[in-house]
Structure formats: C-alpha cells, structure tokens
TORDO-345465 format. One record per residue (C-alpha): x, y, z. Coordinates in pm, whole numbers, plus 32768, in hexadecimal, padded with zeros to 4 digits. Layout:
# TORDO-345465
ATOM:X:Y:Z
...
//
This chain:
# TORDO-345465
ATOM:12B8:93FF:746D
ATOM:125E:934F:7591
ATOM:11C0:9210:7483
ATOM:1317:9209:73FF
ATOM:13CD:9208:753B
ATOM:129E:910F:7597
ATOM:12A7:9025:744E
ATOM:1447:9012:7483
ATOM:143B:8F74:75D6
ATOM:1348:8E94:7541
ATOM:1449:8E45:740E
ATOM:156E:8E32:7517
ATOM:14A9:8D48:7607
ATOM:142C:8C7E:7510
ATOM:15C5:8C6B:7463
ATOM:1615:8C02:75EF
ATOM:152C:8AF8:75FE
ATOM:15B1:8A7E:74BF
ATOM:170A:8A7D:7549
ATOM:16AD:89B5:76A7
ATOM:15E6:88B4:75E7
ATOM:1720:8879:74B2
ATOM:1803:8864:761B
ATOM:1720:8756:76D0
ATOM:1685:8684:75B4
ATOM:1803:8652:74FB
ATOM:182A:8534:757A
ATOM:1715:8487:74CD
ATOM:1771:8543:738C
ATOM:18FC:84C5:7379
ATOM:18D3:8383:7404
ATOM:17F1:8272:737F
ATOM:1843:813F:7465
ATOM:17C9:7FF6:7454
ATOM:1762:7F75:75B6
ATOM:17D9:7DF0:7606
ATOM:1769:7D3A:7739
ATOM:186E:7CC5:781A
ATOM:1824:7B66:77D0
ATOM:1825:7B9D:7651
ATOM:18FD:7A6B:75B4
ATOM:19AD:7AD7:746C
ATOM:19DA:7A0B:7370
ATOM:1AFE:79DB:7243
ATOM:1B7E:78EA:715B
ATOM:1CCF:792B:71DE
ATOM:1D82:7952:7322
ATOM:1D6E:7A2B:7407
ATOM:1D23:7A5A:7586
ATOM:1C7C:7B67:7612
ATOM:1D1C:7C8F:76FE
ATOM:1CBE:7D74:77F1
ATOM:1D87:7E69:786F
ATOM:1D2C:7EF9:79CF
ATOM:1DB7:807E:79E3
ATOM:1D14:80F3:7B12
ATOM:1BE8:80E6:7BCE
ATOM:1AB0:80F0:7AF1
ATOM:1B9A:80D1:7998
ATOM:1BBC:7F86:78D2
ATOM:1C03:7F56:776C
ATOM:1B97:7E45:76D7
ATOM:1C93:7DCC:75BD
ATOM:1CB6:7C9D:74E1
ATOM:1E24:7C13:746A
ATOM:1E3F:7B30:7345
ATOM:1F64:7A5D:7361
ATOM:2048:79AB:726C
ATOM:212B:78AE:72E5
ATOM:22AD:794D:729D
ATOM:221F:7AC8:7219
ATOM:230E:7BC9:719D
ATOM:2269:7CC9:72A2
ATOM:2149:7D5C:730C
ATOM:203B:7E62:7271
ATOM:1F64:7F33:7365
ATOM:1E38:7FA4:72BF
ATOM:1D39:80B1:72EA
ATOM:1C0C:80EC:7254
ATOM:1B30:81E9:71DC
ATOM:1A1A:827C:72CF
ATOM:18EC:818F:729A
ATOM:18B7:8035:72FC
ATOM:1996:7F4D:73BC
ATOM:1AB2:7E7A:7380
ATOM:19BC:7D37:734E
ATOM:1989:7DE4:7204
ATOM:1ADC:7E6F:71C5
ATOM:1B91:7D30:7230
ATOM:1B75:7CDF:70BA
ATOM:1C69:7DBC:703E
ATOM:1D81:7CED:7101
ATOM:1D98:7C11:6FE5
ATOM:1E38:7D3C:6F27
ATOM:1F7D:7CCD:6FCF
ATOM:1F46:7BA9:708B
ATOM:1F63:7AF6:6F43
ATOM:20E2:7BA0:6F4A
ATOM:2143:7AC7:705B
ATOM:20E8:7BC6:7167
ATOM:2020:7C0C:72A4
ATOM:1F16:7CF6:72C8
ATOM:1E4C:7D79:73F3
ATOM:1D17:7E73:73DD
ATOM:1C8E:7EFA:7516
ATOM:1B4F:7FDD:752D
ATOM:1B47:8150:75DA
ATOM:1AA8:818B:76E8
ATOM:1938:8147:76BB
ATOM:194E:8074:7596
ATOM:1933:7EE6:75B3
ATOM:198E:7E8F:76EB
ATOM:1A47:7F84:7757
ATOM:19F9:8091:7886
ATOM:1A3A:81DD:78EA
ATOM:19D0:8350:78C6
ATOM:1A74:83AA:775F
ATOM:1B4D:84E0:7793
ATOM:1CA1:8539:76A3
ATOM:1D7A:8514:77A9
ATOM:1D03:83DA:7842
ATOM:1CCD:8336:7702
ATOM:1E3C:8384:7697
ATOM:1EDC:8304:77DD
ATOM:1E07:81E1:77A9
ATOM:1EDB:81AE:763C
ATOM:2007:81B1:7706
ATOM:1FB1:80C8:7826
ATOM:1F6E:7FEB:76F7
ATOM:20B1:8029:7656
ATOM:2184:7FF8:7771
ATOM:20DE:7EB1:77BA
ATOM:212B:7E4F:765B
ATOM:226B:7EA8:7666
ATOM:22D5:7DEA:779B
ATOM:2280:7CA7:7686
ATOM:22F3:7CF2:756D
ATOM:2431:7DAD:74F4
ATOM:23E4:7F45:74C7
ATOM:245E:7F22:7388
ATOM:2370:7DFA:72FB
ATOM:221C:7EE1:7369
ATOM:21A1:7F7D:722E
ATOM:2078:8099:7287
ATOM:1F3D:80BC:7191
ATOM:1E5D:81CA:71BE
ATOM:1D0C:81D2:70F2
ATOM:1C40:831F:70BA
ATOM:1C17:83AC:7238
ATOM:1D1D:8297:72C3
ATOM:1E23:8341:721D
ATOM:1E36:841C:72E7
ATOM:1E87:834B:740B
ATOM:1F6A:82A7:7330
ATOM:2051:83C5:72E9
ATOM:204C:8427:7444
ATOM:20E6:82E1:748C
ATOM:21D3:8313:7392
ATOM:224F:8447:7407
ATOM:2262:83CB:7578
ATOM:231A:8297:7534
ATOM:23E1:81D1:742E
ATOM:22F4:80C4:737A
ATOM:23BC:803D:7225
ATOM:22A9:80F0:715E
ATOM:214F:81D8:7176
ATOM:205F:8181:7073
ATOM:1F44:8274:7043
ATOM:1E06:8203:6F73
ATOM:1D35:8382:6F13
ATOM:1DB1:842E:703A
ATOM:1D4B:8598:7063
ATOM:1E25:869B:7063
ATOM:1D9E:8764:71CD
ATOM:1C5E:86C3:7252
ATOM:1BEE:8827:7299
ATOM:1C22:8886:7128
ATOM:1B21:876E:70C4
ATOM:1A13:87D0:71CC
ATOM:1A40:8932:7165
ATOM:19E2:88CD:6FD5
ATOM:18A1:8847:7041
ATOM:1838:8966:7157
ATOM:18DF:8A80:70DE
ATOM:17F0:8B64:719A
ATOM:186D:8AB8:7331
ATOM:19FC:8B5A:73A0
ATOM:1A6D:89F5:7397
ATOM:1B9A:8A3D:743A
ATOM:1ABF:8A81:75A2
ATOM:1990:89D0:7569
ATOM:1A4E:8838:750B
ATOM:1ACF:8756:7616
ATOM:1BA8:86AD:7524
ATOM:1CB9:8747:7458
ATOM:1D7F:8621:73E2
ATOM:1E85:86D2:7374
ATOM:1F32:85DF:726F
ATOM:1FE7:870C:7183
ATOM:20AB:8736:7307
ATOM:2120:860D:7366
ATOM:2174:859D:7202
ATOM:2291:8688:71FF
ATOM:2331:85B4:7342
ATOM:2315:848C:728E
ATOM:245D:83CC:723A
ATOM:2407:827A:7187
ATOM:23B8:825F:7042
ATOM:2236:82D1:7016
ATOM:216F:8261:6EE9
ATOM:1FF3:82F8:6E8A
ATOM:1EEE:826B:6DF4
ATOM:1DE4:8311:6D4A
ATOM:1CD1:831C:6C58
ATOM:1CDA:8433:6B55
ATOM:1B62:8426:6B63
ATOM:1B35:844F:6CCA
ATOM:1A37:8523:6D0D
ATOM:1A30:8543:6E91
ATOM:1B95:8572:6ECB
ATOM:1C10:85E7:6D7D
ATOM:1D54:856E:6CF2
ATOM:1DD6:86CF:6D3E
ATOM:1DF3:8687:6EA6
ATOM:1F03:857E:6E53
ATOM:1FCF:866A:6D78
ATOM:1FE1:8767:6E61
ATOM:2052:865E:6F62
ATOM:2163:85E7:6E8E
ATOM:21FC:8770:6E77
ATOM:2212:877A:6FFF
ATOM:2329:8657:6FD2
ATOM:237A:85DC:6E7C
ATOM:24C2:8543:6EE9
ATOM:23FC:8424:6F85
ATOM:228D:8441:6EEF
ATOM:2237:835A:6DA4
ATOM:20D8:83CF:6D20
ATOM:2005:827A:6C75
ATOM:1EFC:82F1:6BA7
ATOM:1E1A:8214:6B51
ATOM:1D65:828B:6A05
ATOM:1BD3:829A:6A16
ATOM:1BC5:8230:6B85
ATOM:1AE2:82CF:6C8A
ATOM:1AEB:82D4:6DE7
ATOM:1A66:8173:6E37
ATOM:1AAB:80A8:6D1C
ATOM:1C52:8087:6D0D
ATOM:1C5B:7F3A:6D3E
ATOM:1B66:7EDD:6C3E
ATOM:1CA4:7F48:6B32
ATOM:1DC0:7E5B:6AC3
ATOM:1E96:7F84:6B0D
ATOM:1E62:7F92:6C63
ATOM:1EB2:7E46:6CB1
ATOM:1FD1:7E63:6BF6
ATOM:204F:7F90:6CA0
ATOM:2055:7EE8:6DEF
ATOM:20F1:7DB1:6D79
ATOM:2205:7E77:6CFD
ATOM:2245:7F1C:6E32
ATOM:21DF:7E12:6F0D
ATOM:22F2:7D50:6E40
ATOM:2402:7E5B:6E34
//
C-alpha cells in the first residue's frame, strides 16, 4: 500500500513537472521568430519605406509599407508564427499589384521588433497600429489579412473596429482547440498563455469576412473554417481552395484569383 501511495506521488510529481515545463518553454514552441539587427536594410523591387511604431517603453514594432502612388486602400497583414516580415514581405505583391498598399509588421520578438510577448500586450500593440493607420487613411479603405496564427489578431480587430473587410488565410477555429489536438494529455485551458480566441470575436464582426483555406490542410484542418463560418454566416464567405495545404495557397491560380476578386469588388 504504502508503494502505491509511494509510486502515485511519483506519477503526480512527475505529471507536475510536465505541466511547469509545457507553461515556461511555450513560448519557444508557438513562436518561431526570426531575429533582425536594428541596422538590417531590407530590400524590394518595389516601394516601400520602412515603419516603426513606438507603443511604450521597451515595445517597438518594426513594420514595412509598400506604397502605390493613388491606391484604392490599405491591407494590414499578419503572418503566421515563424520568421519575420523580411521573408513575408513577399506576399504584398498579392495585392499590391491591385493598386493597393500594404504594411507587415513583426510581433514582438520577431525582426526588429521588441518586447516581452504576452496576449494582451501583443493585441493592444494591433490596435496602436490600427489607430495610427487609420488617422491616414479612410477606416473604410483598410482591408485586414490574417494568416494561420495572425488571424487571430485579425478578427480581433475586426470585431473592435470597422475595417471595409477581414480576410482570414487558414485561421483556426480556438487557438486552445489546436494546442489541445497535439497535447491532449496537458488541461490546456490552465496550462496556455494564449487563447486567441477567433470563434469569439468573429461573432462581433460586422464587415464582410471572407476565408481562405486549403482542403488539404493538415495543421489547421479545413474544419476549423467551417465551423467559423456557422458562428456568422450572414457575413462569412468560406474560399476553399481544392488540394491546398497549409503553406502552399498562393502557389494555386485560385488563390490569386480569389483575392483579385475581392480586392476588385
């Protein structure tokens, strides 16, 4: 009896452990940044300037814009959770060849940018960038775009103010819900730092909201989109693009198509 009550304290220590490590090391396991120095000079074919947008002490993010000369608004993209936005800055041609601006800026951590990650801060950070964008151009010429993790930030946006349009490129449908398919054994719900909650703030949502996704995806399966779209059909368009995965959407015709379309509409 007293093994047992012995080798269960073991199992329940040991399950502890587990538990503190999965809440320190998360960090490293959601976010794959790509470091920048300060005096890295990017490089494009065309336009652009770069940004940075000073939120408080210790927090910059580090943006690029990509201007056209009379654009018919402005898209505000972000990107998935690895490198930085001198990689990403390359999808900005998705709709900068539809007459219209783009800027990118990097979380915290990533590229240039500084300051301790957290949900909170990082979201406030979206809307310090918002406002400032709005202040330049008219509320309803910004256009959001959310890829994989970004779109979360994205609809939270959305829901919080009054863009023309939310794009959404393989969003997930609770951040929480993806964690918990990969560690089914850790009580997610206690144990992550960031929740992300796009199936809640997609319900506030009032412009039109349009989803892209890849019925091949196997990270974030295209289920997560169609479950999305029931929280608010009224405003929610589902893409699919057939045979796409989670990285590759822009390698189809389709795609590009797709955002022409309602780039152009």
């Amino acid at each position: 009896m007293i093994f047992l009550l012995v080798s269960w304290w073991y199992i329940l220590g040991g399950y502890l452990l587990v538990l503190a490590v999965a809440y320190f090391i998360q960090e490293k396991l959601i976010f794959k940044p790509e470091k920048l120095a300060q005096d890295f000079q990017f490089k494009y074919d065309a336009p652009f300037s770069e940004l940075f947008f000073d939120i408080e002490p210790g927090v910059k993010i580090n943006g690029l814009h990509f201007h056209r000369e009379n654009p018919a608004g402005l898209v505000l993209y972000f990107h998935g959770n690895t490198r930085s936005i001198k990689g990403w800055a390359k999808y900005s041609g998705d709709f900068y060849r539809y007459n219209y601006d783009v800027v990118l800026v990097d979380y915290r951590g990533f590229g240039k940018s500084t300051g301790k990650r957290s949900e909170e801060g990082m979201l406030n950070d979206m809307q310090f960038i918002y406002n400032d964008l709005k202040s330049k151009y008219p509320e309803k010429h910004l256009i959001l775009y959310g890829r994989s993790i970004g779109s979360g930030f994205a609809a939270k946006l959305a829901s919080d103010n009054h863009p023309r349009y939310l794009i959404l490129d393989a969003p997930y449908y609770s951040f929480s819900k993806v964690v918990e398919r990969f560690l089914p054994i850790l009580p997610v719900r206690f144990v992550l730092r960031y929740h992300l909650r796009t199936d809640k703030w997609i319900q506030s949502v009032t412009c039109p909201i349009y989803i892209i996704h890849g019925t091949k995806d196997r990270l974030i399966p295209l289920k997560n989109s169609i479950r999305l779209q029931q929280l608010n059909p009224g405003k929610i368009t589902l893409i699919r693009i057939h045979g796409g995965g989670h990285n590759n959407l822009p390698s189809f015709p389709e795609y590009h198509n797709f955002i022409r379309d309602i780039l152009q509409y």
